[in-house]
Biopython code that builds the backbone (N, CA, C, O; Angstrom):
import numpy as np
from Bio.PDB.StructureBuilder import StructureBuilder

atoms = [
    (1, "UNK", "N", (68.537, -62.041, -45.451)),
    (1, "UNK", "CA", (69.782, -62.592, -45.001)),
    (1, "UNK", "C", (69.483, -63.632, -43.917)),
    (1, "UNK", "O", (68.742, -63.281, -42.999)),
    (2, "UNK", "N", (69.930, -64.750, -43.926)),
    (2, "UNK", "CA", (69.779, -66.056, -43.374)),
    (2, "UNK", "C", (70.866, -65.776, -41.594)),
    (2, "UNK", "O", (72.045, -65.447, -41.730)),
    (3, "UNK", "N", (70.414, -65.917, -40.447)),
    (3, "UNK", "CA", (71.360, -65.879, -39.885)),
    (3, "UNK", "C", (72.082, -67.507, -39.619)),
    (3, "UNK", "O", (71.393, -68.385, -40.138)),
    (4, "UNK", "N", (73.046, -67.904, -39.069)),
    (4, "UNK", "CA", (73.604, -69.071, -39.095)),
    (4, "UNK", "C", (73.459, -69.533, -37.167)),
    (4, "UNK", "O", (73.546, -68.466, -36.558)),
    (5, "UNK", "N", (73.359, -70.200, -36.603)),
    (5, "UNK", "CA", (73.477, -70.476, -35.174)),
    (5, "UNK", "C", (75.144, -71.452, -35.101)),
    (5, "UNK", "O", (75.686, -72.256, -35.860)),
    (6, "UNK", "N", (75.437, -70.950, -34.004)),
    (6, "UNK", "CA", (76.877, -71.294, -33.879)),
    (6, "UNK", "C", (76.759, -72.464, -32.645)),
    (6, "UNK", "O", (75.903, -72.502, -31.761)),
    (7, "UNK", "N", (77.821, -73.350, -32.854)),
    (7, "UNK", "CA", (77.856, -74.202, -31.921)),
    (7, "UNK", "C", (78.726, -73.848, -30.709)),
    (7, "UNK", "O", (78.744, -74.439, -29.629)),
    (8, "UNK", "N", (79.561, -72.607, -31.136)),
    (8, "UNK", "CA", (80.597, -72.230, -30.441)),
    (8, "UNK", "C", (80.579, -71.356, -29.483)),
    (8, "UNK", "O", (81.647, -70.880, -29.099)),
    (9, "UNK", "N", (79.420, -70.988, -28.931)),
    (9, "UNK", "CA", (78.683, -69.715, -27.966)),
    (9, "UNK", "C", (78.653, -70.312, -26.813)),
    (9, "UNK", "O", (78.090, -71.406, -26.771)),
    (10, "UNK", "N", (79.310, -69.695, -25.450)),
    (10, "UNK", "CA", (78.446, -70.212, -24.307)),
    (10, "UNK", "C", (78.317, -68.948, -22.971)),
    (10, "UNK", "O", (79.199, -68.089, -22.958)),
    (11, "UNK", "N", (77.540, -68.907, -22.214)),
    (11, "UNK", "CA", (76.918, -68.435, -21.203)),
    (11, "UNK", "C", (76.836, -68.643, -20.588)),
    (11, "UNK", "O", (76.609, -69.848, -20.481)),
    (12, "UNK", "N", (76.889, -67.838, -19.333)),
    (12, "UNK", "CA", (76.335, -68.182, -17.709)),
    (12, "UNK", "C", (74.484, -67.465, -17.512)),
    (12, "UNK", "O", (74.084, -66.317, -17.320)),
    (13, "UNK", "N", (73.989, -68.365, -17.623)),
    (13, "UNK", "CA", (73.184, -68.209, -17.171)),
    (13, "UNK", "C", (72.144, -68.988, -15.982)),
    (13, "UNK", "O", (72.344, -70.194, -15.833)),
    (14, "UNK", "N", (71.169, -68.414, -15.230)),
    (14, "UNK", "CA", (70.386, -69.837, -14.578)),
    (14, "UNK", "C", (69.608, -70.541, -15.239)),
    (14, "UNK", "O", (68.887, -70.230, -16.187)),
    (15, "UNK", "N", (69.777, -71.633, -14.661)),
    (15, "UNK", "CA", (68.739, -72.625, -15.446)),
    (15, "UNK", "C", (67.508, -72.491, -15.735)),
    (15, "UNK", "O", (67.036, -73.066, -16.715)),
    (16, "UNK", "N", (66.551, -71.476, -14.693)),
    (16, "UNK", "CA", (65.169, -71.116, -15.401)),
    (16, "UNK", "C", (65.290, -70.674, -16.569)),
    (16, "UNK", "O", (64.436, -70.994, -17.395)),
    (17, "UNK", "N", (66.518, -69.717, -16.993)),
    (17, "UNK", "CA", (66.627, -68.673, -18.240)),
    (17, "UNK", "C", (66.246, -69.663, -19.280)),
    (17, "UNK", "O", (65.544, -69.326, -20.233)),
    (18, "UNK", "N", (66.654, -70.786, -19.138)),
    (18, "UNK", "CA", (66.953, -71.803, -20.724)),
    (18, "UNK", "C", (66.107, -72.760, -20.764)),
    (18, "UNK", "O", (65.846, -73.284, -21.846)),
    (19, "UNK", "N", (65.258, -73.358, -19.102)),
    (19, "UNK", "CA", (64.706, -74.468, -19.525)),
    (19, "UNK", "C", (64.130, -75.364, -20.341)),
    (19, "UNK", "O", (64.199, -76.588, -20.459)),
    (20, "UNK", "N", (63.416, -74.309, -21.000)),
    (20, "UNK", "CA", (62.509, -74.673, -21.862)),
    (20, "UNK", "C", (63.549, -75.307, -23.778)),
    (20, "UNK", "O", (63.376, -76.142, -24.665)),
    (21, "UNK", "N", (64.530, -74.221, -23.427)),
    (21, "UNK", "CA", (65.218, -74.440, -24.604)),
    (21, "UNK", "C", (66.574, -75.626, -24.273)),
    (21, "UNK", "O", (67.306, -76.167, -25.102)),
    (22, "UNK", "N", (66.572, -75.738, -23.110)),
    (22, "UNK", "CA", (67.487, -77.407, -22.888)),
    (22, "UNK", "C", (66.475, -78.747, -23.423)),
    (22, "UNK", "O", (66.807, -79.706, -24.121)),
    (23, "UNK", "N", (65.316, -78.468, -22.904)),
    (23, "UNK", "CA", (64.418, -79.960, -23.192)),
    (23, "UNK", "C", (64.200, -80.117, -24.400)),
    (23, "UNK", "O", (64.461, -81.157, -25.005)),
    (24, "UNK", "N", (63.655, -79.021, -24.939)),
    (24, "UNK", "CA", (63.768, -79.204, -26.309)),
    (24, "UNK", "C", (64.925, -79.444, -27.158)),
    (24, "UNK", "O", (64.694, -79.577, -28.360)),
    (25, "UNK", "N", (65.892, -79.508, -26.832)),
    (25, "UNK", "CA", (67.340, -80.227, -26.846)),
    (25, "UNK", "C", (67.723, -79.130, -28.213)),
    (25, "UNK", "O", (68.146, -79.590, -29.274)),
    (26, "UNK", "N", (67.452, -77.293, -27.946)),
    (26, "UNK", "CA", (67.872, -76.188, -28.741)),
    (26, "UNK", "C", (69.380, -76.082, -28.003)),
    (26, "UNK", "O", (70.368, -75.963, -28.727)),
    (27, "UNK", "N", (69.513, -76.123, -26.707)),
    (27, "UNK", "CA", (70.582, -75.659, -25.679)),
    (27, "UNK", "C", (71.454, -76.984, -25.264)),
    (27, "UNK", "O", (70.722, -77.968, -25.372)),
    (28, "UNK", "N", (72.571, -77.287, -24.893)),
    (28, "UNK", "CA", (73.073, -78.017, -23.847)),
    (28, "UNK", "C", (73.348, -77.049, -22.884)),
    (28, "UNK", "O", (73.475, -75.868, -23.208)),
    (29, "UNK", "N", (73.510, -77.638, -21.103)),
    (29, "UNK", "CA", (73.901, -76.864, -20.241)),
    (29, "UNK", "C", (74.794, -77.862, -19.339)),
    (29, "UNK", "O", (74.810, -79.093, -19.318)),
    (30, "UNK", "N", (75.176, -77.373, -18.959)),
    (30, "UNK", "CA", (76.677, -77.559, -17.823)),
    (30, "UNK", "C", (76.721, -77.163, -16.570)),
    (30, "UNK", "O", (76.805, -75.935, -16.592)),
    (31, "UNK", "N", (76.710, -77.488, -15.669)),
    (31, "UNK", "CA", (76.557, -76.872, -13.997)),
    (31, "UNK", "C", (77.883, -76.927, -13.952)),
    (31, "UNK", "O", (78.734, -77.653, -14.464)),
    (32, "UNK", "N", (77.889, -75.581, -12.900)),
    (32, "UNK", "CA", (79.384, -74.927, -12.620)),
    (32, "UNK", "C", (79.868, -75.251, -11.026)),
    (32, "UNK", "O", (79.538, -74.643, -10.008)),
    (33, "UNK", "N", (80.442, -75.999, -11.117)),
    (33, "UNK", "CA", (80.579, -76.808, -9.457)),
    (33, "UNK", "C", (81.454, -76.299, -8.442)),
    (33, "UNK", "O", (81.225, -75.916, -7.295)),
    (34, "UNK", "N", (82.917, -76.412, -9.382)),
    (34, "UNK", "CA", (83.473, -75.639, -8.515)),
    (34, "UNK", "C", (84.402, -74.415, -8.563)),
    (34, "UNK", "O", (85.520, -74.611, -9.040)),
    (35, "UNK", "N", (84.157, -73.423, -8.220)),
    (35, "UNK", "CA", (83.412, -73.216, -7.322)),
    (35, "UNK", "C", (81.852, -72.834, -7.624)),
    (35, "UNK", "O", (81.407, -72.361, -8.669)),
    (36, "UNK", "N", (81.220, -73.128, -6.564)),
    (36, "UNK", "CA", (79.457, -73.391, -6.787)),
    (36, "UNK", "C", (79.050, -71.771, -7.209)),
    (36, "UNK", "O", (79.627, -70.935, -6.514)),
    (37, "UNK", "N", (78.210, -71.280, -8.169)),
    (37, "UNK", "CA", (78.023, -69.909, -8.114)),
    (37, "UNK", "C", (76.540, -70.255, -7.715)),
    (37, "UNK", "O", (75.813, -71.201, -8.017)),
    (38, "UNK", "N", (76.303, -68.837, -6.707)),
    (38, "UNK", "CA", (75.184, -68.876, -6.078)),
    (38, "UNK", "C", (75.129, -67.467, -6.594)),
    (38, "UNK", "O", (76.035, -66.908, -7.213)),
    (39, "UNK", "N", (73.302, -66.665, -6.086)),
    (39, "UNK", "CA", (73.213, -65.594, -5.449)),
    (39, "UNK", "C", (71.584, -65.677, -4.926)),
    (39, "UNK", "O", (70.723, -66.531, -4.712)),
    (40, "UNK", "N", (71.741, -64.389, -4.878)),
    (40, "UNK", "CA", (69.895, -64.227, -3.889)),
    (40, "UNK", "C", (69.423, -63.207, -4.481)),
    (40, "UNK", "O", (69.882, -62.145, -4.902)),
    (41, "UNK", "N", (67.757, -64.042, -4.417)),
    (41, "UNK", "CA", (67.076, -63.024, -5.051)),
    (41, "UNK", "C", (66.331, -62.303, -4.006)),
    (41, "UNK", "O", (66.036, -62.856, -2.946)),
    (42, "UNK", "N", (65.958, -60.842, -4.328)),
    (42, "UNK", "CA", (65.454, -60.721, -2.677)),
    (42, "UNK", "C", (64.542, -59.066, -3.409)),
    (42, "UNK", "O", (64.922, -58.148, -4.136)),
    (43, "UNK", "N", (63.554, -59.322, -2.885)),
    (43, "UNK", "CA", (61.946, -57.844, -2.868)),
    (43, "UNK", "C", (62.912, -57.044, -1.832)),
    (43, "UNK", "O", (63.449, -57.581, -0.863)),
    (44, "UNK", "N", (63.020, -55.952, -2.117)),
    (44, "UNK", "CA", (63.565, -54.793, -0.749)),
    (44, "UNK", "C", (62.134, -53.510, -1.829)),
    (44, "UNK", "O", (61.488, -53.251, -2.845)),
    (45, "UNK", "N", (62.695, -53.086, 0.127)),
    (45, "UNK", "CA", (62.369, -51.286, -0.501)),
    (45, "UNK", "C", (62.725, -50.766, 0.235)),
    (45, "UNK", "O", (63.314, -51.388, 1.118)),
    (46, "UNK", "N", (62.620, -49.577, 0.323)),
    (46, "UNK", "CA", (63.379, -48.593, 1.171)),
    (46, "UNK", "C", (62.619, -48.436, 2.445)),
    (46, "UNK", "O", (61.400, -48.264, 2.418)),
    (47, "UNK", "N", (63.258, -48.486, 3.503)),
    (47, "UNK", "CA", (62.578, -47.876, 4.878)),
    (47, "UNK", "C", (61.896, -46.596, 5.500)),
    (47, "UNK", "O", (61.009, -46.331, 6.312)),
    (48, "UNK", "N", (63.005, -45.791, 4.481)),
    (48, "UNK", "CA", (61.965, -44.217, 4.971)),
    (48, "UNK", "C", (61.254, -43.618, 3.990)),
    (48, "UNK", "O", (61.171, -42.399, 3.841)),
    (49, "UNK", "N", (60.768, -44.395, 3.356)),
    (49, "UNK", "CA", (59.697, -44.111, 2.186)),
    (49, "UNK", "C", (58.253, -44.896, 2.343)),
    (49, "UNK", "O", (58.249, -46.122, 2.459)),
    (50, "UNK", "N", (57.059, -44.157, 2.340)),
    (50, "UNK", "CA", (56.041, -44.760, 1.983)),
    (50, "UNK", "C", (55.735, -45.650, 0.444)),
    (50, "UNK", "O", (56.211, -45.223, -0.608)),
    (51, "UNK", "N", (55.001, -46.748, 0.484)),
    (51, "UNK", "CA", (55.094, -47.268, -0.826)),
    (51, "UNK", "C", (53.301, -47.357, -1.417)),
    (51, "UNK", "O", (52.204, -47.598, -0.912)),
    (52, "UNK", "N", (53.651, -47.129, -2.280)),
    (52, "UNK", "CA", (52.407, -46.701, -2.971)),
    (52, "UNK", "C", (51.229, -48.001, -2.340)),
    (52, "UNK", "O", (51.589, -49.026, -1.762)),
    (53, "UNK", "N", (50.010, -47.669, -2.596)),
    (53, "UNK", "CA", (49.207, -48.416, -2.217)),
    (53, "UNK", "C", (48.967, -49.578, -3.114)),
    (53, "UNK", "O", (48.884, -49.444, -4.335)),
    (54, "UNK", "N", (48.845, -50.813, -2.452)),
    (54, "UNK", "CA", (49.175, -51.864, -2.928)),
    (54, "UNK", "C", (49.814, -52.966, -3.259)),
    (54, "UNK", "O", (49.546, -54.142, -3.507)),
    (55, "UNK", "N", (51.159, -51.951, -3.167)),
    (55, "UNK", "CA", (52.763, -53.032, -3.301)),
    (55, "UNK", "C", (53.017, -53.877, -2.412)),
    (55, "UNK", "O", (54.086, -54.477, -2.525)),
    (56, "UNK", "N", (52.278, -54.141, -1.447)),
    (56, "UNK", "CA", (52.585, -55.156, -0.516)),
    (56, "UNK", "C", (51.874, -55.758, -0.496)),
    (56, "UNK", "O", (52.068, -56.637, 0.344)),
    (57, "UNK", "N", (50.656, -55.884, -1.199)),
    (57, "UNK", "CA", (49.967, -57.238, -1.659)),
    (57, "UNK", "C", (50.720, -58.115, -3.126)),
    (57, "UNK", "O", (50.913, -59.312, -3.339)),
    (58, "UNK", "N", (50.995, -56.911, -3.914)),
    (58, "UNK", "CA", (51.564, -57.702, -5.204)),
    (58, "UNK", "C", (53.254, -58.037, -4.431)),
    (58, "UNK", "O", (53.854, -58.842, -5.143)),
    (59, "UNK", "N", (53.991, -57.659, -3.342)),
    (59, "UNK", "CA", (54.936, -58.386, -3.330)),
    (59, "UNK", "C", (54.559, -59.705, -2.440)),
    (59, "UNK", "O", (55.190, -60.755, -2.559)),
    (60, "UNK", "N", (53.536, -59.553, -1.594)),
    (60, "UNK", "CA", (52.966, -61.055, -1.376)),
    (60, "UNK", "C", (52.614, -62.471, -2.270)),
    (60, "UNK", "O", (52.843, -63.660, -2.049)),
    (61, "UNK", "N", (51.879, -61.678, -3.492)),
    (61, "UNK", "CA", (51.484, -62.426, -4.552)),
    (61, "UNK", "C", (53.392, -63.066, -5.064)),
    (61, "UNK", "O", (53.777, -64.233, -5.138)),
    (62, "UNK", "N", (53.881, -62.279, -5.222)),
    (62, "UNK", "CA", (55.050, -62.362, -5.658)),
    (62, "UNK", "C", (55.835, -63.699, -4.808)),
    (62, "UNK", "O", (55.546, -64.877, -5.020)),
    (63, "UNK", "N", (56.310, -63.489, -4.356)),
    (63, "UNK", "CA", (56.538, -64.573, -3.318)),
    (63, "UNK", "C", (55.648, -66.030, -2.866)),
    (63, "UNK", "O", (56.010, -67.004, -2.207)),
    (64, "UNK", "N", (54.784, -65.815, -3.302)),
    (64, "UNK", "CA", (53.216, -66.659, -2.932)),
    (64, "UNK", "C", (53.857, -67.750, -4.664)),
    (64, "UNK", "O", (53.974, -68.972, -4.758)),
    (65, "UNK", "N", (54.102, -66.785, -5.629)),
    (65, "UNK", "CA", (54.569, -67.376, -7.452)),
    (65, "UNK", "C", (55.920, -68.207, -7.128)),
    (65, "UNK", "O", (56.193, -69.335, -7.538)),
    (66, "UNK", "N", (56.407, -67.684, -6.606)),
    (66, "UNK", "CA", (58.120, -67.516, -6.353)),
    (66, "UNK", "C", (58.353, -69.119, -5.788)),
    (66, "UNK", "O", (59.018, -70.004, -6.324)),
    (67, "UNK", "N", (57.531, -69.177, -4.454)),
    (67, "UNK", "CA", (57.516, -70.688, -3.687)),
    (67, "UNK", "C", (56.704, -71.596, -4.363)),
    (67, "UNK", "O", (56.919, -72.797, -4.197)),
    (68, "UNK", "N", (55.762, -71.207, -5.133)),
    (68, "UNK", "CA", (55.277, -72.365, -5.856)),
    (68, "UNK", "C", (56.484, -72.624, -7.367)),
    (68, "UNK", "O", (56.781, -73.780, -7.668)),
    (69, "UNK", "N", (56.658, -72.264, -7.611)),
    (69, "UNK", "CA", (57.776, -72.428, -8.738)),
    (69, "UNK", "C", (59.039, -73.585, -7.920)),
    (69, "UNK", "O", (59.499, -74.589, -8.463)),
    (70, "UNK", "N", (59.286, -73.234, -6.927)),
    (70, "UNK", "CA", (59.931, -73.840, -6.221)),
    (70, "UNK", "C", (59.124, -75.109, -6.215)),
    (70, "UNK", "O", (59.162, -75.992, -7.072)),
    (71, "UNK", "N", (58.341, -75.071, -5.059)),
    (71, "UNK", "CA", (58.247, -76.704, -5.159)),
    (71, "UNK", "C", (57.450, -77.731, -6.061)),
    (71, "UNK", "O", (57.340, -78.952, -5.949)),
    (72, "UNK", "N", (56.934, -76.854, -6.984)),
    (72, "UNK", "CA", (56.752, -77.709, -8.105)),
    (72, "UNK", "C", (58.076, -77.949, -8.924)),
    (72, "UNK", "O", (57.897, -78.873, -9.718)),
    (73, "UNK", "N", (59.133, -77.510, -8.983)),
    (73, "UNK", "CA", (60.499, -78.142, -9.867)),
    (73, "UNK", "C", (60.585, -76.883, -10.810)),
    (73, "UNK", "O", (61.686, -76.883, -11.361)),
    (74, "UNK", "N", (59.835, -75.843, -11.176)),
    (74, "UNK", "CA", (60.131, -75.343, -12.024)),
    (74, "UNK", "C", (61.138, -74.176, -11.978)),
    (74, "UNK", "O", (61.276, -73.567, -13.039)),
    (75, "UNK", "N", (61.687, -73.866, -11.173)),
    (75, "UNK", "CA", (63.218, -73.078, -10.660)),
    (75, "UNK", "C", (63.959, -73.744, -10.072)),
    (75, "UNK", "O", (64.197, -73.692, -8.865)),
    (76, "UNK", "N", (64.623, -74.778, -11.234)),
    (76, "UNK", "CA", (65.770, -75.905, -11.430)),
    (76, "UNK", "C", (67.121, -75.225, -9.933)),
    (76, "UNK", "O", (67.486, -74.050, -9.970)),
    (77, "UNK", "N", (67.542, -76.011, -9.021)),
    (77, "UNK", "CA", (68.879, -75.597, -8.402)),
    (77, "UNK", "C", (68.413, -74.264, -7.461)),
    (77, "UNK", "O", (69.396, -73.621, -7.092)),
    (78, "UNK", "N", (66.822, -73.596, -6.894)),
    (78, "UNK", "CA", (66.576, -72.565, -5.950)),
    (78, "UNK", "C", (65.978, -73.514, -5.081)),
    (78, "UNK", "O", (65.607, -74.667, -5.300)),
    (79, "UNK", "N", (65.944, -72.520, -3.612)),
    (79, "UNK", "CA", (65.275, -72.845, -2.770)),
    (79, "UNK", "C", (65.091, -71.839, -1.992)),
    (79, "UNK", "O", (65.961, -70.973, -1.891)),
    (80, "UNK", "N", (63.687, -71.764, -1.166)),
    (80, "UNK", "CA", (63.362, -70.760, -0.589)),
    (80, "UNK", "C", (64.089, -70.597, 0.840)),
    (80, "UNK", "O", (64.444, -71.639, 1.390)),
    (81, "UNK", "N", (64.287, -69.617, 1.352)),
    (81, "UNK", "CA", (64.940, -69.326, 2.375)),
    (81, "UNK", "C", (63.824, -68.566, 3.375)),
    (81, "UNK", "O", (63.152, -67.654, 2.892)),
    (82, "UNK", "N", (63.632, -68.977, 4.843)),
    (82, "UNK", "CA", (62.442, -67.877, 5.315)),
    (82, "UNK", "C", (63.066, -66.569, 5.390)),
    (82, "UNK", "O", (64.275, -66.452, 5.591)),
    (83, "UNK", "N", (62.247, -65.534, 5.230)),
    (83, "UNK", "CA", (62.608, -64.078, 5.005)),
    (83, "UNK", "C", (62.056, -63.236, 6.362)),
    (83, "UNK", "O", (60.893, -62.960, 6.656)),
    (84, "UNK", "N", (62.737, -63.068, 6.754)),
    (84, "UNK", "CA", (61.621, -61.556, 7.756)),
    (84, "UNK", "C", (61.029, -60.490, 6.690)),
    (84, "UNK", "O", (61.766, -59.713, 6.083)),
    (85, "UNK", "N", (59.403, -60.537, 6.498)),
    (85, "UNK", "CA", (58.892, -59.554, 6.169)),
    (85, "UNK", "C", (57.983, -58.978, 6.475)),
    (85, "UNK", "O", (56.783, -59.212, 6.328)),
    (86, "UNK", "N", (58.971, -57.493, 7.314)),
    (86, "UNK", "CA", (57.834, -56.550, 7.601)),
    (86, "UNK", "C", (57.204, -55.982, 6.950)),
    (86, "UNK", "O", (57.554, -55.745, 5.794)),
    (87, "UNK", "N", (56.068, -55.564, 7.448)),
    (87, "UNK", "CA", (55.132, -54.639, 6.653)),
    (87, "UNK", "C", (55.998, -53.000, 6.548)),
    (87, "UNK", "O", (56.554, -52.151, 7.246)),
    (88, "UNK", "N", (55.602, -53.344, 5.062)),
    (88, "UNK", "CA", (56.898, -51.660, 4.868)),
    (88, "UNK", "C", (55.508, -50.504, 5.628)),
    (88, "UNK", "O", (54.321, -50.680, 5.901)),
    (89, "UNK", "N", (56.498, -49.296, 5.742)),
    (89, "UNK", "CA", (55.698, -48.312, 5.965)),
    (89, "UNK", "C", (54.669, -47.985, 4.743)),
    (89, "UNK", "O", (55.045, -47.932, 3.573)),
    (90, "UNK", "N", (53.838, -47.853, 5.001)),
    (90, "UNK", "CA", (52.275, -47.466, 4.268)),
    (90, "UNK", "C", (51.375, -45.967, 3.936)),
    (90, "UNK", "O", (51.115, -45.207, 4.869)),
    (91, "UNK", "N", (50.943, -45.653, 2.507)),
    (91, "UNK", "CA", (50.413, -44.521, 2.734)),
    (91, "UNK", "C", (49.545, -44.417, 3.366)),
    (91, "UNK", "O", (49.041, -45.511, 3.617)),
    (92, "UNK", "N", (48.837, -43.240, 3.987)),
    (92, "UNK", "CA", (47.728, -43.220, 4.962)),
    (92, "UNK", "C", (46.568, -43.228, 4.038)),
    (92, "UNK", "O", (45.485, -42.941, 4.548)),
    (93, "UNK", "N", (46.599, -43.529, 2.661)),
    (93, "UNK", "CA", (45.714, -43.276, 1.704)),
    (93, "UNK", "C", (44.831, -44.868, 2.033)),
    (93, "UNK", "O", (43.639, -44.982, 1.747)),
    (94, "UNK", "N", (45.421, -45.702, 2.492)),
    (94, "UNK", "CA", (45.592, -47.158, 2.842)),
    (94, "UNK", "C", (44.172, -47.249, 3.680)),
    (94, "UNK", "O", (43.339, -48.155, 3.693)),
    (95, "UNK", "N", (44.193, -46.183, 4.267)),
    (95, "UNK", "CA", (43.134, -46.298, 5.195)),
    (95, "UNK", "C", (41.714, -45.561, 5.101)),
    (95, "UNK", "O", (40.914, -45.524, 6.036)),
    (96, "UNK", "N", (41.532, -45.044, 3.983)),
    (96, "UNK", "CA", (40.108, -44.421, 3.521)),
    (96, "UNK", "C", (39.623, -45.402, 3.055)),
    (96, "UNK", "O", (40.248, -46.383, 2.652)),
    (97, "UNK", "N", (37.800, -45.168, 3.058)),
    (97, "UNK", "CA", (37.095, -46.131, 2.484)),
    (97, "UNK", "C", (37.377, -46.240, 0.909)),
    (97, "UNK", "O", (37.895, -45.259, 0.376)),
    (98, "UNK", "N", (37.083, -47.326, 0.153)),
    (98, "UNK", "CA", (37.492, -47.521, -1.086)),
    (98, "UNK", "C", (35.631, -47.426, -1.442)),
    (98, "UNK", "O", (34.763, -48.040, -0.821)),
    (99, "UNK", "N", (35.399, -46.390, -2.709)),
    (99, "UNK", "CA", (34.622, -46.208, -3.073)),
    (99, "UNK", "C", (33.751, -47.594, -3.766)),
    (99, "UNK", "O", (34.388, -48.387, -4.459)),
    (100, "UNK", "N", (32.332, -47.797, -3.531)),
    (100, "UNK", "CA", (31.995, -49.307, -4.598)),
    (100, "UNK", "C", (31.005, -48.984, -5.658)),
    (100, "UNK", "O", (29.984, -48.383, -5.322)),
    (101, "UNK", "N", (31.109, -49.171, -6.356)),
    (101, "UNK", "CA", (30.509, -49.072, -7.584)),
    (101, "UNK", "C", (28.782, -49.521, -7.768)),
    (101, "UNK", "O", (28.464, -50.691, -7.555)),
    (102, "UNK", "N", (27.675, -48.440, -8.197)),
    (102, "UNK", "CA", (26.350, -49.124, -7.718)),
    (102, "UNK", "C", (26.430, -49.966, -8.837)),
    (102, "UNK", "O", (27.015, -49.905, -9.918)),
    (103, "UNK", "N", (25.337, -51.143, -8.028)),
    (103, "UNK", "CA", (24.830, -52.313, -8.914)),
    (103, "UNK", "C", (23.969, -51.805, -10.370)),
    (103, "UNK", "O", (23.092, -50.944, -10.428)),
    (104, "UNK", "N", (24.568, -52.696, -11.576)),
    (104, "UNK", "CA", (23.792, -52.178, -12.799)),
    (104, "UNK", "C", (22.449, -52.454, -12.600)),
    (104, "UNK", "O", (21.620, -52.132, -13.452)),
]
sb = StructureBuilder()
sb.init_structure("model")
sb.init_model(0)
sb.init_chain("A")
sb.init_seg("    ")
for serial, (resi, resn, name, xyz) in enumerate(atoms, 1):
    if name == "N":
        sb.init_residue(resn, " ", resi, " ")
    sb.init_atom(name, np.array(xyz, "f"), 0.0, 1.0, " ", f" {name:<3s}", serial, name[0])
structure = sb.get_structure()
């Protein structure tokens, strides 16, 4: 069974969602002005929880992706905002030696 694509469909979505399928001229898109829709994207975690070991390097990395996307153009209509980020609370596992592996 063949499906058919309709001309008659439309969505809110952000512009990263589609980029790729606007240029290739699969999508048209439309900016929604007024009123402007915004929101925020934002890493949380909880305060009275320890977080597993590690997660605060990959949410560094994360953010480290996040601003380069930004100013290379490729998250059409974002911009970074500075964030206060503390260091979440940590397991104490954080602080044992990490075993190294002997040389072959």
């Amino acid at each position: 069974m063949r499906q058919q694509q309709s001309s008659n469909v439309c969505t809110v979505l952000p512009s990263a969602a589609v980029i790729e399928e606007v240029e290739a001229g699969r999508l048209k898109r439309f900016r929604l002005e007024n009123p402007a829709i915004s929101r925020e994207v934002a890493i949380v975690w909880p305060q009275n929880r320890v977080l597993p070991n590690g997660l605060w390097e990959v949410t560094k990395i994360i953010r480290r992706c996040a601003s380069a996307l930004v100013s290379e153009g490729a998250w059409p209509g974002t911009r970074m905002t500075p964030a206060a980020m503390p260091e979440p609370p940590r397991s104490r596992l954080d602080e044992l030696p990490v075993a190294q592996a002997p040389d072959a």
